[in-house]
C-alpha distance (Angstrom), angle and dihedral (degrees) to the residues before:
residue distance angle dihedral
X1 . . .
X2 3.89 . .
X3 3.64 90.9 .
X4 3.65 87.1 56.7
X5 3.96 94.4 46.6
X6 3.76 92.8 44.8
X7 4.00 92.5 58.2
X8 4.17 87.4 42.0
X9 3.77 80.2 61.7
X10 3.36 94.5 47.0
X11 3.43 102.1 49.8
X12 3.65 90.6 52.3
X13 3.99 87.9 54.0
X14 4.04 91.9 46.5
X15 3.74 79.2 52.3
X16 3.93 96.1 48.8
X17 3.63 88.4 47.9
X18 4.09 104.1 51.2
X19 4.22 83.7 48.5
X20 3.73 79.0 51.8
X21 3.78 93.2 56.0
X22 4.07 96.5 35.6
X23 4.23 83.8 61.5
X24 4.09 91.9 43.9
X25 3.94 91.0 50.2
X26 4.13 90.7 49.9
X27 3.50 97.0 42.2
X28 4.09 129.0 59.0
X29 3.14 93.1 -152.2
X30 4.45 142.6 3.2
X31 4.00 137.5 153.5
X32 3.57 118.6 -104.3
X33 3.76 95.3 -122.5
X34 3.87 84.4 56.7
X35 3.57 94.1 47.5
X36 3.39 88.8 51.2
X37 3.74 97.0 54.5
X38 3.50 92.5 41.2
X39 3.41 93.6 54.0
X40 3.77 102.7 42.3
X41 4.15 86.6 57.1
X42 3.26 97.1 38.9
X43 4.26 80.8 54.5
X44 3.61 94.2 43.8
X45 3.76 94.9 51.8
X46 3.70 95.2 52.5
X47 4.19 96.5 30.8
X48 3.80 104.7 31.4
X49 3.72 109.6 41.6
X50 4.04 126.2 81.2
X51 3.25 146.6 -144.5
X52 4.34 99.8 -94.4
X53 3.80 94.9 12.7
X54 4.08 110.9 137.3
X55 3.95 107.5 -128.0
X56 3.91 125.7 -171.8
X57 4.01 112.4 -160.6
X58 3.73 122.8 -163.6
X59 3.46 128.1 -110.0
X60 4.13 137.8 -136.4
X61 4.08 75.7 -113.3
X62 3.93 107.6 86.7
X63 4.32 97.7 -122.7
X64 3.69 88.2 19.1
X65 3.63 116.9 128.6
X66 4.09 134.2 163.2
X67 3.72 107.8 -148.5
X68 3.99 125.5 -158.9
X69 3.86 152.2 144.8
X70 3.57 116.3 -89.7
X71 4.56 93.4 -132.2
X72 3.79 93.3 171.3
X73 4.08 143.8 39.3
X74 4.14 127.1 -97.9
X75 4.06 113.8 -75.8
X76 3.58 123.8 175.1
X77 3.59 114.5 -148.0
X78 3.90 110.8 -141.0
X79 4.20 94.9 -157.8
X80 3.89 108.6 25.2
X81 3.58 120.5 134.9
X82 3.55 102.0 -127.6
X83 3.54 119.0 -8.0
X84 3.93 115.9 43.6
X85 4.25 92.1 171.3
X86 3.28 112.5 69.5
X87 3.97 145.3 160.7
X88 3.89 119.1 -167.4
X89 4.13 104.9 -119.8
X90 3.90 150.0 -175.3
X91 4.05 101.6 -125.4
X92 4.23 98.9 -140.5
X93 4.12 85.9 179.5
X94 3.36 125.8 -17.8
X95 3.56 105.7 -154.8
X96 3.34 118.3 25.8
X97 4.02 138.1 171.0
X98 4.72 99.8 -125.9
X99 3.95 87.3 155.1
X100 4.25 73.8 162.8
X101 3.53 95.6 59.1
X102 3.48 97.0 45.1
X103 3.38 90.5 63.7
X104 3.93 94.1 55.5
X105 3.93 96.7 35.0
X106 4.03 113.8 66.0
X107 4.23 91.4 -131.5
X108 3.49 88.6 -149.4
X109 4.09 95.0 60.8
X110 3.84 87.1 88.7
X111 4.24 111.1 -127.5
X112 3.56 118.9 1.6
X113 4.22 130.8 -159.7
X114 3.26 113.1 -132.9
X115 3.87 118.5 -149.5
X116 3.94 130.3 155.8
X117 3.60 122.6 7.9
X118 3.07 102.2 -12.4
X119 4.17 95.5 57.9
X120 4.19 87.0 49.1
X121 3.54 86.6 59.0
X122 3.48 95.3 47.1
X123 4.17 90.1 43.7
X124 3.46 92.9 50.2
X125 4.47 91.1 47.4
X126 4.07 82.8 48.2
X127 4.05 93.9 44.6
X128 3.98 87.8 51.2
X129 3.82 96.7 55.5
């Protein structure tokens, strides 16, 4: 069993590491803290998120958030315009004022999962628009 959990955790960090090197080999130049960031959500978004999980993403609008449900599995898209990462979804509300949830969700993380209490609060703000 810890055999079998150490090369889960591997994997994921052989993953980590080839996004690492897909960003180096596009970009001439970028900080390690930002590569690390970029990375990490670029991982998450492909790794992390399900099929039927509710997701809020922040907007440019400080409090802002679009929330939806995540209907189909990671593709990256070789020769789109703008975004290249993508997940088909069911928009519930795509801009919506979660003041609340901007103050436990760092906007700037990129796309967050929501689970437990904090995606019954959200429901419940969703179900009373």
């Amino acid at each position: 069993r810890l055999l079998r959990e150490t090369m889960k955790e591997f994997d994921r960090f052989e993953k980590r590491e080839r996004i690492k090197e897909m960003i180096r080999s596009r970009l001439c130049y970028i900080g390690e803290a930002r590569l690390n960031s970029w990375s990490a959500a670029i991982f998450c978004f492909a790794n992390d998120i399900h099929i039927g999980d509710l997701v809020v993403m922040p907007l440019a609008d400080e409090g802002f958030f679009a929330a939806c449900r995540v209907r189909g599995g990671y593709e990256y898209v070789e020769n789109a315009f703008d975004l290249r990462h993508v997940r088909d979804v069911t928009w519930i509300n795509e801009k919506i004022h979660l003041p609340q949830l901007a103050k436990s969700i760092d906007a700037s993380g990129g796309v967050v999962s929501l689970s437990g209490e904090l995606k019954t609060y959200v429901m419940a703000l969703l179900d009373d628009r």
